[in-house]
C-alpha beads as a LAMMPS data file, in Angstrom:
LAMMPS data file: protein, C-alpha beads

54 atoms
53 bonds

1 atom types
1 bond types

-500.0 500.0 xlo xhi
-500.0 500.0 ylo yhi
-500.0 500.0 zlo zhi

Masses

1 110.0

Atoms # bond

1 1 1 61.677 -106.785 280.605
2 1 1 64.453 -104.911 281.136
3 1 1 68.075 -105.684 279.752
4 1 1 69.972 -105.732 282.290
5 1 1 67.601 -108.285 284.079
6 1 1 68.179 -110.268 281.015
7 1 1 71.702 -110.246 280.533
8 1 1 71.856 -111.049 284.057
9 1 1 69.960 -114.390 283.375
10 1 1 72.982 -115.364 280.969
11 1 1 76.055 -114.005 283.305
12 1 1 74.371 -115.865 286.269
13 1 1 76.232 -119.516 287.197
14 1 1 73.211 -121.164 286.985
15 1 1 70.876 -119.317 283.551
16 1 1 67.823 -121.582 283.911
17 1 1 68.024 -121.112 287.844
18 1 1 68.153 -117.696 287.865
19 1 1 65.425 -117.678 284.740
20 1 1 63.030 -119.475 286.574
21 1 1 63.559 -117.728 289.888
22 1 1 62.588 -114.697 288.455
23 1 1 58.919 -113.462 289.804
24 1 1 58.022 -110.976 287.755
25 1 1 58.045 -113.345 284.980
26 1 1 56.750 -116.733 286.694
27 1 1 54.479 -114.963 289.974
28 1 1 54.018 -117.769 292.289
29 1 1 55.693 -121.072 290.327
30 1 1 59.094 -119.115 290.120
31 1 1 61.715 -120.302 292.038
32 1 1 59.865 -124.350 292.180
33 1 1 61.662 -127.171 291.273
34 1 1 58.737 -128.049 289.024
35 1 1 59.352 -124.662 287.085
36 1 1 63.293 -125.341 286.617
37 1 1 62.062 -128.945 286.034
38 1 1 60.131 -128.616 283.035
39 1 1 62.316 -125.433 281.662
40 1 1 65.238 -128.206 281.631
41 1 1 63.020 -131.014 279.663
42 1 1 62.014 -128.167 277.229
43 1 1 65.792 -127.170 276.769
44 1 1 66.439 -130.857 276.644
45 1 1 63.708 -131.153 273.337
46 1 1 65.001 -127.796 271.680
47 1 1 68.811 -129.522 271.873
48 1 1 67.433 -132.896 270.525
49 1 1 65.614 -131.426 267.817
50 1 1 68.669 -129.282 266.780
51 1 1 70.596 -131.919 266.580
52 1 1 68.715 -133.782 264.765
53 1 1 68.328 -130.970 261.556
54 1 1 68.921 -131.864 258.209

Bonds

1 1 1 2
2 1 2 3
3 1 3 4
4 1 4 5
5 1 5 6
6 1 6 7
7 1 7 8
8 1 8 9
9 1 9 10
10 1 10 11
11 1 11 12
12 1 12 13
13 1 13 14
14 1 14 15
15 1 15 16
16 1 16 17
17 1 17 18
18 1 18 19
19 1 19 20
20 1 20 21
21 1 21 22
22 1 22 23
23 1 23 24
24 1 24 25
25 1 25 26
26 1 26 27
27 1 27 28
28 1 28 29
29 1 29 30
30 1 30 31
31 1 31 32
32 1 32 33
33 1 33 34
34 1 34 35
35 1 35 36
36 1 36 37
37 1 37 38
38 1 38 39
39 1 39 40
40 1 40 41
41 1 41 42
42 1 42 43
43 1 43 44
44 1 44 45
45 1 45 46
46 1 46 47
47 1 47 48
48 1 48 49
49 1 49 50
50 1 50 51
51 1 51 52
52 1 52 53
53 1 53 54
């Protein structure tokens, strides 16, 4: 991937939006509400489960 494209995903208002939209990585689910649906829940377990660290 390159850099730039990356970066951008972090700079962008909305980063899992602009993430998920992106078809080179996703192909034909990027840019679904399903995509940015589940991205969300897995963001959702990575926050619970650092919070939850000894």
């Amino acid at each position: 991937m390159d850099a730039n494209v990356a970066h951008g995903f972090f700079i962008s208002p909305d980063p899992v939006k602009a993430f998920t939209s992106d078809k080179l990585l996703w192909g034909s689910m990027a840019a679904t509400e399903n995509l940015e649906r589940v991205v969300h829940a897995a963001i959702g377990k990575v926050d619970a489960w650092l919070k939850n660290r000894p």
